[in-house]
ZAZA-834784 format. One line per 8 residues: number of its first residue (from 1); their letters; for each residue x, y, z of C-alpha. Coordinates in steps of 0.001 Angstrom, whole numbers, plus 524288, in hexadecimal, padded with zeros to 5 digits. Layout:
REM ZAZA-834784
NUM) A) X,Y,Z; ...
***
This chain:
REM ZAZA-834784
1) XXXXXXXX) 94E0F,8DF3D,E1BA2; 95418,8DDF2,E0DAD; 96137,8DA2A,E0C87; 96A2B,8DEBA,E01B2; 978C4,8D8CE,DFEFF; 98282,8E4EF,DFA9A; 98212,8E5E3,DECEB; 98E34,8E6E6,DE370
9) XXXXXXXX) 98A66,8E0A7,DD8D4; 99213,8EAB4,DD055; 99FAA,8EB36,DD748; 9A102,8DC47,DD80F; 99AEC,8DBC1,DC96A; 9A523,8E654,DC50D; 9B039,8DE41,DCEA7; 9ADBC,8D15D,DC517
17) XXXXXXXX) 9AD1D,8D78C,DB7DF; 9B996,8DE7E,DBB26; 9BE69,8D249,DC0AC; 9B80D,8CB24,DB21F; 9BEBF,8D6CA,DAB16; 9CB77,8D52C,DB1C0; 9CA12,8C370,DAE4A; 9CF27,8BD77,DA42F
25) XXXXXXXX) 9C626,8B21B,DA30C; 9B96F,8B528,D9668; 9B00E,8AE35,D9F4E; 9B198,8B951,DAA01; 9ACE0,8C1F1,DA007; 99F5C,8C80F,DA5BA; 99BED,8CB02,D99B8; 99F7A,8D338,D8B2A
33) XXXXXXXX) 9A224,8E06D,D9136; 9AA1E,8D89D,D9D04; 99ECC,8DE00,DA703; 99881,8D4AC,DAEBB; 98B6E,8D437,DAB9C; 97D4B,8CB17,DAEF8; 975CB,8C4A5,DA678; 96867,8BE58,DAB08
41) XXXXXXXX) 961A3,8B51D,DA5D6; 95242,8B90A,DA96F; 94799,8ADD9,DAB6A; 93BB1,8B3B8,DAAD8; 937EC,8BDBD,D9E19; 92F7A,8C325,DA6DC; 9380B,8CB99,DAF45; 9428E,8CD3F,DA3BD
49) XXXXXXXX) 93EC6,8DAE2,DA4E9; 93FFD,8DCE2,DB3D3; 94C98,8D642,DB437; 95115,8DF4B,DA88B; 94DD1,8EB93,DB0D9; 95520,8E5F1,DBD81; 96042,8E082,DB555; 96108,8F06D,DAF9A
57) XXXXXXXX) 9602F,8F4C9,DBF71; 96B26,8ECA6,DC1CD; 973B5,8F100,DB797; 9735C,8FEDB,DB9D4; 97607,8FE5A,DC7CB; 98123,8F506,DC63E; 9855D,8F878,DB694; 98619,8E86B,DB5BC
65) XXXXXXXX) 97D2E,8E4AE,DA848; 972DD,8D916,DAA53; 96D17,8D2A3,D9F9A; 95F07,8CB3E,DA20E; 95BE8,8C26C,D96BE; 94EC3,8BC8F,D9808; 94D95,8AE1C,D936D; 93D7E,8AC1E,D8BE0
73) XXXXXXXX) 933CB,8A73D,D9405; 9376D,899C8,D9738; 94528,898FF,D8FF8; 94CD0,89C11,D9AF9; 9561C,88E23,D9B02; 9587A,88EC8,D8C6B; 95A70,89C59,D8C7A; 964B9,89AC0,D97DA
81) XXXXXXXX) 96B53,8906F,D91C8; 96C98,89874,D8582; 971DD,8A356,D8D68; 97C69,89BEE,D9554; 98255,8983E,D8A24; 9867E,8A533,D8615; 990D7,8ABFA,D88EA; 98807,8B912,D8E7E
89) XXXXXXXX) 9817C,8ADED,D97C8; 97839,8B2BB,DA175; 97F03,8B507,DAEF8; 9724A,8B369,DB63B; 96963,8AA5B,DB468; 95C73,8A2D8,DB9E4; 95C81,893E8,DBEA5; 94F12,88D53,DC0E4
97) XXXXXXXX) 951BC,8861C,DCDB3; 95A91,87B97,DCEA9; 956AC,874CD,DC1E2; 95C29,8812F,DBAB9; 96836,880F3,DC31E; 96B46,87238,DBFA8; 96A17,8762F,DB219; 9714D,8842E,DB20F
105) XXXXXXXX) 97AD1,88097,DBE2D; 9883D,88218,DB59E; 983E3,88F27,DB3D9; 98022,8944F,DC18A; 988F1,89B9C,DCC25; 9884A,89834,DDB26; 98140,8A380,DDF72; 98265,89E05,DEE39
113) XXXXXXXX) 98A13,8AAFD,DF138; 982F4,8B51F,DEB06; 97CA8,8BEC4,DF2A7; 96E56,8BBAE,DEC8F; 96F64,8AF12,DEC9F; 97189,8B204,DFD7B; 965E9,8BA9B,DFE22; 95CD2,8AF47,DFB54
121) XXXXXXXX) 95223,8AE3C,E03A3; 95212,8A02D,E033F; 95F92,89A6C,DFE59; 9587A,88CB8,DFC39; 9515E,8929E,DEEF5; 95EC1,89499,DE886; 96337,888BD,DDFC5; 96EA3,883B4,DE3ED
129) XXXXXXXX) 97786,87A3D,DDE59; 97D34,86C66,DE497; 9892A,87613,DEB19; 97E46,87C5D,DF20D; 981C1,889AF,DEB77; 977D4,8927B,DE501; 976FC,892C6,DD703; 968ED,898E5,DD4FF
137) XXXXXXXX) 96299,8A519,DDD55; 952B7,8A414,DDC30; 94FB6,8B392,DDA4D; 940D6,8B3F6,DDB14; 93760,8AC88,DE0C3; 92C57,8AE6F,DD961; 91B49,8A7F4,DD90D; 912DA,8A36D,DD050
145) XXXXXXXX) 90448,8A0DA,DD159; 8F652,8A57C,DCAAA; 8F790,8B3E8,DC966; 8E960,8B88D,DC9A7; 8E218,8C553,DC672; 8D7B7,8C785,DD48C; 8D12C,8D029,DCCBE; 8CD1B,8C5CF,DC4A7
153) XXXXXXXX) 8CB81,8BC24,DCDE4; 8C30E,8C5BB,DD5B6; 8B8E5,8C7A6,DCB28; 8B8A5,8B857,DCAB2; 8B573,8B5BD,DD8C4; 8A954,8C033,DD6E5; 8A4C9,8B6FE,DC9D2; 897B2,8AFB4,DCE46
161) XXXXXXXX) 89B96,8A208,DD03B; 8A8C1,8A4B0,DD353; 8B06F,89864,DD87E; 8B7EB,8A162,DE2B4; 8B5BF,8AC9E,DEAA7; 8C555,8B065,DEBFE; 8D2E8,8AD6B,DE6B2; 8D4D3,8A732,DF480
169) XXXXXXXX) 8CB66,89DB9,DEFE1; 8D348,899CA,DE711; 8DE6B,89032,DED91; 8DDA6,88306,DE649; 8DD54,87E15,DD89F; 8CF7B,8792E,DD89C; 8CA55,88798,DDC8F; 8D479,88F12,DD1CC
177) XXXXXXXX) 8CD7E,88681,DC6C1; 8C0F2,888F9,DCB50; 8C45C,89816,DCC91; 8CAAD,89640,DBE6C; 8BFEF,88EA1,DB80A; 8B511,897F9,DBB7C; 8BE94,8A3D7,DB86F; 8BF98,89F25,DAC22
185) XXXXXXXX) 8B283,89E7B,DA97B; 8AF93,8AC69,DAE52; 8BAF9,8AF6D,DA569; 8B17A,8BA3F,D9DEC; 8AB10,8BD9B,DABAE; 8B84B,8C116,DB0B3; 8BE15,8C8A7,DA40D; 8C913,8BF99,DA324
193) XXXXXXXX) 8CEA9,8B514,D9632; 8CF86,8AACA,DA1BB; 8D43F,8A79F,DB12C; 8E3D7,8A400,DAD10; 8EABE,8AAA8,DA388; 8EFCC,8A3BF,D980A; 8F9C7,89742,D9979; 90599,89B47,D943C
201) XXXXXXXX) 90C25,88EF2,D8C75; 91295,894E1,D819D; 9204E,88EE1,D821E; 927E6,896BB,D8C3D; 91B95,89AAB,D92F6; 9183C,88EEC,D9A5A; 91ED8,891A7,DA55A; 913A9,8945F,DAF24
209) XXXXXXXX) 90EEF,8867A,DAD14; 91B5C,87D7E,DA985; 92175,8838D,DB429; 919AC,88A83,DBDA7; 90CA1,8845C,DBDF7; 91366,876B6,DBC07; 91B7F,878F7,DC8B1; 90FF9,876D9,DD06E
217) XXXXXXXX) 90DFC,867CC,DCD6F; 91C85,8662F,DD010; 91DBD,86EED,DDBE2; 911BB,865FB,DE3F3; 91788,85749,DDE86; 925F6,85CC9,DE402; 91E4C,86210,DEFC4; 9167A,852D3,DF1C1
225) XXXXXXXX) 9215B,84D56,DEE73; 92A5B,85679,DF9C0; 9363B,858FC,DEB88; 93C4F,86517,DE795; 93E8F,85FF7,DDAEB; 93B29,85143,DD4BE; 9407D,8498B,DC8B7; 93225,845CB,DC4F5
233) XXXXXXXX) 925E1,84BE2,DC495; 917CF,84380,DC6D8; 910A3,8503E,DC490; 90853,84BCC,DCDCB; 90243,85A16,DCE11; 90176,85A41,DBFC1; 8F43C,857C0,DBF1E; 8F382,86556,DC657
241) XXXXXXXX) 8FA5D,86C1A,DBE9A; 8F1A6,869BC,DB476; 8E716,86D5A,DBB0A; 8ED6D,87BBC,DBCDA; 8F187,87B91,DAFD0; 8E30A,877BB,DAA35; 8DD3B,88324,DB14F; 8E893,88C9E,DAAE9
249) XXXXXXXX) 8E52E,88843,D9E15; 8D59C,88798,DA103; 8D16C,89239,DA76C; 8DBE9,89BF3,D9F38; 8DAA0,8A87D,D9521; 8DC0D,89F37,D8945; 8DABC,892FF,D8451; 8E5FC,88926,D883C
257) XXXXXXXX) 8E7F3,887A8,D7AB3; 8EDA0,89333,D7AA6; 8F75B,89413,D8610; 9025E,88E85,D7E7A; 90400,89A95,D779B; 902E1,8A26C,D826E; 90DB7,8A978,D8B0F; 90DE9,8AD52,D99A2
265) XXXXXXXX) 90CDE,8BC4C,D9475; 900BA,8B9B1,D8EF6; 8F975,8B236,D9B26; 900A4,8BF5C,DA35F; 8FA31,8C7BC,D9B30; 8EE21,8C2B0,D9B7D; 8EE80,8C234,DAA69; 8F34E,8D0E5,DABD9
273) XXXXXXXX) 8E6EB,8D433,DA2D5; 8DE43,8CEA3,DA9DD; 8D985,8C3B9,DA164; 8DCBE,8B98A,DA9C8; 8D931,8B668,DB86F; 8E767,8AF3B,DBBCD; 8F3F3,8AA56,DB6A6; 8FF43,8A204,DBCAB
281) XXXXXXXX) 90C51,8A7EA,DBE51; 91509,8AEE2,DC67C; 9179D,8BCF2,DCD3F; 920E7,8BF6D,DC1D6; 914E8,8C207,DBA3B; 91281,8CDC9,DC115; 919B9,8D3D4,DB7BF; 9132E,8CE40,DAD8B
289) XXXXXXXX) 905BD,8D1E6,DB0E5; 90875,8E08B,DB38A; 90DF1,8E2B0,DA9E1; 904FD,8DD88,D9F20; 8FFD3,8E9AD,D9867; 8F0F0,8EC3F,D99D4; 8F1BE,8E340,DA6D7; 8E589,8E3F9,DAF2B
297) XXXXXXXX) 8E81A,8DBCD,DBB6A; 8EA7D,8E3F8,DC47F; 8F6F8,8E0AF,DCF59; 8ECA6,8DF10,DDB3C; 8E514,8D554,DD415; 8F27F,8CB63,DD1C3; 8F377,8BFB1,DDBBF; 8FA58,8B164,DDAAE
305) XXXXXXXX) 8EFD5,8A614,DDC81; 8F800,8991E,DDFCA; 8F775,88FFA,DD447; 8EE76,88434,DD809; 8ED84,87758,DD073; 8E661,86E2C,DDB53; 8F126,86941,DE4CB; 8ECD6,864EE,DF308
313) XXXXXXXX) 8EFD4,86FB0,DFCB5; 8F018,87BA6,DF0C1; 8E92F,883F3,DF922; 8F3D9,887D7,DFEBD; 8FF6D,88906,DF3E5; 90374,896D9,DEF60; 90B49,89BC6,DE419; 9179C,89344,DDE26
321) XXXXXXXX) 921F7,89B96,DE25A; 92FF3,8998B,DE07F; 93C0E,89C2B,DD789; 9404A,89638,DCAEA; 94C80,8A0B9,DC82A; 9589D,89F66,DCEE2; 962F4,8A8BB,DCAE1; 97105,8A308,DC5EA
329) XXXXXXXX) 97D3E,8A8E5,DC2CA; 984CB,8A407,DB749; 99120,89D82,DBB06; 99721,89DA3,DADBD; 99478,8AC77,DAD4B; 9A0A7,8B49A,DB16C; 9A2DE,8B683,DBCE8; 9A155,8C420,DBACD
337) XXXXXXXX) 99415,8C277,DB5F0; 99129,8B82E,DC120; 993E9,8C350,DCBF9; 98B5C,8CDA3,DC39A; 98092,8C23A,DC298; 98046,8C051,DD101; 983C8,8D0A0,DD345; 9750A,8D231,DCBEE
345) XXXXXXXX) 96F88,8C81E,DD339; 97320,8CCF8,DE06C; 96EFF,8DA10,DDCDB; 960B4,8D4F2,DD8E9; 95E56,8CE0D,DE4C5; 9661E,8D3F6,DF095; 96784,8E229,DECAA; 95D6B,8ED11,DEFE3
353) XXXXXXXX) 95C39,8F005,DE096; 95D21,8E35E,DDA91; 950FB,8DDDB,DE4D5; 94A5D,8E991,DE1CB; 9494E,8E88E,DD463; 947E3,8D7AE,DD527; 93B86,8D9E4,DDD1A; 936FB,8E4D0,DD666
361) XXXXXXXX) 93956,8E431,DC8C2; 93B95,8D3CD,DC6F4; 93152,8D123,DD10A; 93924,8C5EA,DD76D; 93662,8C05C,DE4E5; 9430F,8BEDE,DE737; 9485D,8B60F,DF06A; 952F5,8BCC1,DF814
369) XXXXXXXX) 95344,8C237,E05CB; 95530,8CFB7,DFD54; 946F0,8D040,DF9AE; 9406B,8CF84,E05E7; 93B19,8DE04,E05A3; 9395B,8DCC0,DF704; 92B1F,8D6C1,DF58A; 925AA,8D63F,DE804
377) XXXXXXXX) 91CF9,8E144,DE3E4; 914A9,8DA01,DD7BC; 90778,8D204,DDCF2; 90BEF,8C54E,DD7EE; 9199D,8C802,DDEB5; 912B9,8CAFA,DE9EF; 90905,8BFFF,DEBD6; 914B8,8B62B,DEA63
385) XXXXXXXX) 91B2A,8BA77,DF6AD; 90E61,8BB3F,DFD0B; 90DD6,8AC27,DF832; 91C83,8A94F,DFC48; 918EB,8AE46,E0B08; 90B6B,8A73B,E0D0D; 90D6D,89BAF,E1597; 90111,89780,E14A7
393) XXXXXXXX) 90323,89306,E06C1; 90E18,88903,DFECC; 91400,88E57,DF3B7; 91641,8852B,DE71E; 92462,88530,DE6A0; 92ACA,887A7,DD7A3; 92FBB,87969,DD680; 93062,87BD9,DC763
401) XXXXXXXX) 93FA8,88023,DC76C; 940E3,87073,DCA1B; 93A67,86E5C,DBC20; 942DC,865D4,DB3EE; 944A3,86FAB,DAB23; 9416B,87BF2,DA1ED; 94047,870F0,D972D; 934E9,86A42,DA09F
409) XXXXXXXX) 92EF9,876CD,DA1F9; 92C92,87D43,D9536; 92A1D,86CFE,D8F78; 91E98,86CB5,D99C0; 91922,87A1C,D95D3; 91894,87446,D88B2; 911A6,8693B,D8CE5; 908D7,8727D,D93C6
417) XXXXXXXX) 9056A,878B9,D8811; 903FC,86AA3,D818F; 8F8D2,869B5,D8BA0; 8F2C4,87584,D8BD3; 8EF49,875AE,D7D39; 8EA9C,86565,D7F02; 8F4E2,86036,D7972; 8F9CF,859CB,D842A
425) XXXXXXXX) 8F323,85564,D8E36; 8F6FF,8571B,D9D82; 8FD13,849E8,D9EB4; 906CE,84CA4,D9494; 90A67,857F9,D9BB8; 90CFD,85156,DA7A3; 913AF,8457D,DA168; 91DE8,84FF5,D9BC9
433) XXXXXXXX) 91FA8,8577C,DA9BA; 92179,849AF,DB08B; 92BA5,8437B,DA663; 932BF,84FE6,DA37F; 9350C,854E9,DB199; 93C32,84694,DB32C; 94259,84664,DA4B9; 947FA,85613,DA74A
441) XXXXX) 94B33,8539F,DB5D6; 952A2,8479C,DB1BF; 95B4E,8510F,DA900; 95F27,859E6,DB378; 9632C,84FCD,DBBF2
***
């Protein structure tokens, strides 16, 4: 049975900015007009529109204005920074696991009280500070895999010669390159530019592999090694992740020349057009696909394949699933605009409207004992719950929200691209991902 905490977001909102009104003090100002008001800063460009059209829900049922301000595709720390600094700062924000608290921490509110933060399914993903006290609310658990097209993969396994007979035949690195490799060279058989859509690693775009892809060789050393987190890295998986990263580049729609000019829109569109057999990413990119104009792949024919790179006992891993956005409060907002921050947020995840419209029109998984009747309607959203409830598989946990740091990140993508185009080779990339995880974690300590 759903729960739902009484909701009175307005009168308590309207209590404070008469109570702000009524002050004396500039910083209880809410805002220019005197009304309290939100202001959030959005993460991911991809669902600036959704959270536009929620944000607009919100304010004409309550009358209380939120602003969503979408930071570019892999600028969300600078553009925070820049944004805290003003005096029209943003009164909700995201925090990327505890790294992002240590660095953000002056500016988050306990949220230990809140009525969100107590609808948590599982209190132990919040991030918490030494006091104990919650100071960032994870709001969607979310997967990431190889999104393939079956109908694709269907005309494959009916190609003389082919290497497999069914996707359930395909549970282990050695078989995915073998599936790739002859793929590819059916590519004209099969109507298709190649197996993976392009690598995106334009700057900004790299994110699927200096973040996502490269959690995997950090997720099994923590996992040998029994760590949540580490001060060094021996990459001793790196050798791995090259191998995954190879077959990307290989067995792809163009030339790896090319992928550092390309973005994640194109290798999306080239999926949801049916020129290529898979792609790594998320369930976010439901979105993406359907809404790519002339798209072909039809909703049936989308499935998550686990991403394999040749670790002992891969048979049975299933998608990475796990958060990487915690929700904060700015504690140097008013505290006017603190109570309408947390007002919004309780009315996304604990009342009937707000969940509504977060499963529906954001897509989240959210964690919260609110969303139990809500299951996701999109395929992708779909097949990562199915993931989430199969005991008969290990799920890579996101370990990449203990990365040193943005800086780390978008470096490594760079060094990516370095290799990708031969300028580097793979060594170099791993001699940079071993000395700066130590160099950047020494920083933050």
């Amino acid at each position: 049975m759903r729960r739902f905490r009484t909701y009175a977001a307005l009168g308590s909102i309207a209590a404070l900015a008469l109570a702000g009104a009524a002050g004396c003090s500039s910083s209880d100002d809410s805002s220019d007009d005197g009304e309290a008001s939100v202001y959030y800063l959005n993460f991911k460009p991809e669902s600036e529109d959704a959270w536009k059209e929620v944000a607009a829900a919100y304010e004409k049922e309550t009358g209380v204005k939120v602003k969503i301000v979408t930071a570019a595709s892999g600028d969300y720390q600078p553009t925070l920074k820049t944004e805290l600094a003003k005096s029209d700062a943003p009164t909700l924000f995201n925090i990327n696991g505890p790294v992002g608290y240590e660095t953000w921490k002056d500016y988050t509110l306990d949220l230990t009280d809140t009525d969100f933060a107590k609808h948590l399914s599982d209190p132990s993903m919040a991030v918490t500070g030494e006091d104990g006290k919650i100071y960032g609310v994870p709001f969607a658990t979310e997967g990431y895999g190889i999104i393939y097209n079956d109908a694709i993969m269907q005309q494959y396994f009916q190609t003389d010669g082919a290497v497999a007979t069914s996707m359930d035949d395909i549970n282990n690195f050695d078989t995915l390159k073998a599936v790739a490799d002859d793929m590819q060279s059916k590519k004209d058989e099969l109507g298709i530019d190649g197996v993976f859509a392009s690598t995106s690693l334009s700057p900004g775009e790299e994110w699927r592999w200096q973040t996502h892809l490269a959690n995997y060789p950090v997720y099994y050393e923590l996992r040998d090694k029994d760590l949540a987190d580490t001060d060094t890295v021996e990459m001793t998986y790196g050798d791995n992740y090259k191998d995954i990263f190879d077959l990307y580049l290989t067995d792809s729609t163009i030339s790896a020349s090319q992928a550092p000019a390309k973005l994640v829109t194109d290798s999306m569109s080239e999926f949801a057009l049916g020129k290529a057999a898979m792609v790594q990413n998320g369930n976010w990119a439901w979105s993406q696909i359907s809404e790519v104009e002339g798209n072909t792949v039809k909703e049936e024919d989308i499935h998550f394949l686990p991403i394999y790179m040749g670790v002992d006992g891969e048979e049975e891993a299933g998608l990475a699933i796990g958060t990487e956005n915690f929700l904060a409060v700015n504690s140097q907002a008013s505290e006017a605009d603190q109570q309408a921050a947390i007002d919004f947020a309780n009315w996304l995840f604990t009342s009937e409207d707000g969940t509504k419209l977060v499963s529906e029109k954001l897509g989240f998984i959210a964690p919260f004992d609110t969303f139990e009747d809500l299951a996701p309607e999109d395929p992708l959203g779909k097949e990562v719950v199915e993931y989430m409830n199969n005991d008969d598989l290990y799920n890579v946990t996101w370990v990449f929200t203990v990365f040193p740091s943005q800086d780390f990140k978008n470096q490594l993508g760079q060094h990516l691209s370095q290799y990708a185009t031969g300028q580097e080779e793979w060594s170099d990339v791993m001699e940079y991902f071993t000395s700066a995880w130590t160099s950047e974690k020494q920083k933050n300590s």
